[in-house]
C-alpha positions as CSV (number, residue, x, y, z in Angstrom):
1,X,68.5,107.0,78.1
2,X,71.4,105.0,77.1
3,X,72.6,101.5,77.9
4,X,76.1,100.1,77.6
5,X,77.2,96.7,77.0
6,X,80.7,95.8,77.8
7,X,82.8,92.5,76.6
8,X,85.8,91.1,77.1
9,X,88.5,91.7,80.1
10,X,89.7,88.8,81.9
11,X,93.1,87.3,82.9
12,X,96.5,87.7,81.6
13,X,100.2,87.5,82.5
14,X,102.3,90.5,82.2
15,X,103.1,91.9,79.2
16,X,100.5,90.3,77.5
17,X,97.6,91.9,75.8
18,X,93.3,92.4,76.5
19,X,91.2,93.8,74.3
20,X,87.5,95.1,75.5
21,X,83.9,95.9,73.7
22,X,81.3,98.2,74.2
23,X,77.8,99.0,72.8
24,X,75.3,101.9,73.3
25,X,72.1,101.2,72.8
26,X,68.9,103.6,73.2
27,X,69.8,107.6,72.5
28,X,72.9,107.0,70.6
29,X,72.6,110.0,68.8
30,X,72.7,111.7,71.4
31,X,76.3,110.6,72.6
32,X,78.9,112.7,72.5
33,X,82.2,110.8,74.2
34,X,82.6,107.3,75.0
35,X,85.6,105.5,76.7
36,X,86.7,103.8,79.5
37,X,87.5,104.4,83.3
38,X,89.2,102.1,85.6
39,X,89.0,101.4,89.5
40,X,91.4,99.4,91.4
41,X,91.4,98.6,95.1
42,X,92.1,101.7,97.2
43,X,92.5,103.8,93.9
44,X,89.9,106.9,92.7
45,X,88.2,106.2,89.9
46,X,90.3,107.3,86.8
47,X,90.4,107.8,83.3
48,X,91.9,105.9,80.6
49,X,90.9,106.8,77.1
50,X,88.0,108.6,76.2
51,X,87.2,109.3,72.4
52,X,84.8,112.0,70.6
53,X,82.0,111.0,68.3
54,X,84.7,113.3,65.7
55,X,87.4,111.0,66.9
56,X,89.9,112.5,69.0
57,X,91.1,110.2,71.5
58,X,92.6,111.5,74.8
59,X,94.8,108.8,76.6
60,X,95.8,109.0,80.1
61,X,99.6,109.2,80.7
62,X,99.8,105.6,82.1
63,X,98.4,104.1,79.1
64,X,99.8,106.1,76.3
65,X,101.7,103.9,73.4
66,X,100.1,100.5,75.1
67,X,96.3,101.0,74.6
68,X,94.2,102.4,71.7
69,X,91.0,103.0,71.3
70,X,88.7,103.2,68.5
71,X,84.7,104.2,67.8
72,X,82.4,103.5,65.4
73,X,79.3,105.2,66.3
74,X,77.8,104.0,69.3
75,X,80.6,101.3,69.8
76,X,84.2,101.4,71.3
77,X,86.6,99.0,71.3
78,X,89.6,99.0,73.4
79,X,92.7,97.1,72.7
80,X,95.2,96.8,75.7
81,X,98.4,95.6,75.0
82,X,102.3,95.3,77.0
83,X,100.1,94.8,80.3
84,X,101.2,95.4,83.5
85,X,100.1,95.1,87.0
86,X,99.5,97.9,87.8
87,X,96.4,98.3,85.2
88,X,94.5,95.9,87.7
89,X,91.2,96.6,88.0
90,X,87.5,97.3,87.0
91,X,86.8,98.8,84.1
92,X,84.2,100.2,83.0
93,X,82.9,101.8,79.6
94,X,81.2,105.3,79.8
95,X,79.3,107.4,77.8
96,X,78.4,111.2,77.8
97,X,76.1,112.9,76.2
98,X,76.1,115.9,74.3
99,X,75.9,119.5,76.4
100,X,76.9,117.0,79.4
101,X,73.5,116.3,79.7
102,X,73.9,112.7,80.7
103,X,76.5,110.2,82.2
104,X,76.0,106.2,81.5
105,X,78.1,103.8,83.1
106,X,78.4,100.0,81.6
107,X,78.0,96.9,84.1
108,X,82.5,96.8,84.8
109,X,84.4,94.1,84.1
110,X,87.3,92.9,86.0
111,X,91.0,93.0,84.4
112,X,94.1,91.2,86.4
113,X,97.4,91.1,85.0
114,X,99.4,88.2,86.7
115,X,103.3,89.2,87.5
């Protein structure tokens, strides 16, 4: 089993930058990736970063060149910056486990970029 903790999010005004925490806690070991998803109003569920426990970071197209993402062990921290609108929404830190034998989900927290 595995818990996540998430920090930070909030308000801010376009182009302006957010940065976000999260910790694992329990199996950490066993944790493979960790990153972040996001879900606005009316939108799927979608990735935007993910990072191996070797690493490699996988951005998704929106984000690329804005946000970046680092790990140290069983903690992520996500720093958002040239914000727009458009990245709206609840985010919310996951973790998978090795052999894809689990999925956490932290709490979400909410994001809104004012135009």
């Amino acid at each position: 089993q595995v818990k996540l903790v998430e920090s930070g999010g909030g308000l801010v005004q376009a182009g302006g930058s957010l940065s976000f925490f999260c910790a694992a806690f329990g199996s950490i070991l066993a944790i493979s990736f960790m990153g972040w998803y996001r879900q606005a109003p009316g939108n799927q569920h979608e990735l935007v970063v993910d990072i191996s426990s070797g690493g490699s970071a996988n951005y998704a197209e929106s984000v690329k060149g804005r946000f970046t993402i680092s790990r140290d062990s069983a903690r992520v921290n996500l720093q958002m910056n040239s914000l727009k609108p458009e990245d709206t929404a609840v985010y919310y830190c996951n973790a998978v486990l090795y052999g894809y034998a689990g999925t956490y989900w932290g709490q979400g927290t909410q994001v809104t970029i004012s135009s």
